[in-house]
C-alpha positions in Angstrom: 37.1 7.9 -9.8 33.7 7.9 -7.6 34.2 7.3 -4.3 32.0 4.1 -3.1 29.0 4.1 -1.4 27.8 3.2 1.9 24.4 1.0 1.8 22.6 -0.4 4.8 20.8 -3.6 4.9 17.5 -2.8 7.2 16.2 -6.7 8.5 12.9 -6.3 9.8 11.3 -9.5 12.4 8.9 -11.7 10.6 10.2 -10.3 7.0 13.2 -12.5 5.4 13.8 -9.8 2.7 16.1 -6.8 3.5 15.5 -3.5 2.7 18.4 -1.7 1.0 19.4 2.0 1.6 21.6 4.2 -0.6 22.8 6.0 3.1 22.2 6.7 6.0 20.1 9.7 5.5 17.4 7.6 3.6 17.5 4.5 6.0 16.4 7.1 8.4 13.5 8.8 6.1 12.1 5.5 5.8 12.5 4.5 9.5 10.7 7.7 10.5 7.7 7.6 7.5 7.1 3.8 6.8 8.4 2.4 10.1 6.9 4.7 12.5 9.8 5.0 14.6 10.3 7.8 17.0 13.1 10.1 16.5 15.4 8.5 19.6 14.5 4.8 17.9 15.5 5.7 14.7 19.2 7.0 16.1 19.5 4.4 18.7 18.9 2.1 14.9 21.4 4.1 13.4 24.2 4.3 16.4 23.5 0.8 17.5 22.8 -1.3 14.4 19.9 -2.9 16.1 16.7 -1.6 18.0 13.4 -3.7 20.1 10.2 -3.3 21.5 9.0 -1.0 23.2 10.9 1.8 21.8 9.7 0.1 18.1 6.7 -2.4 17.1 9.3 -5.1 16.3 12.9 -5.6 16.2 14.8 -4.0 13.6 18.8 -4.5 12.8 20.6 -2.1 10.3 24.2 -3.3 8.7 26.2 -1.5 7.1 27.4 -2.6 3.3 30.7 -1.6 2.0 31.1 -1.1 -1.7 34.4 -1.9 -3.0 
């Protein structure tokens, strides 16, 4: 049996549609690249579930998905 995944729901302000990560690890590859977050914003995201200005452009919250 495959153990189930962990995906994260990124909501980014102004944007109604969530972005959807595979883990952790990739949530923060995209934080970093497309987001332009610094390092400490993108594990404040990760730690905290949620991150504002000024450490980012706009507010960001990151949830956690449980697969059954």
């Amino acid at each position: 049996m495959t153990p189930p995944l962990d995906w994260f729901d990124l909501r980014v302000e102004g944007d109604p549609h969530p972005r959807r990560f595979d883990s952790a690890a990739s949530a923060r590859a995209y934080l970093l690249r497309v987001e332009r977050l610094s390092e400490e914003a993108a594990d404040e995201l990760l730690i905290a579930g949620e991150v504002h200005p000024p450490l980012s452009r706009r507010s960001l919250e990151l949830r956690p998905l449980r697969s059954e």
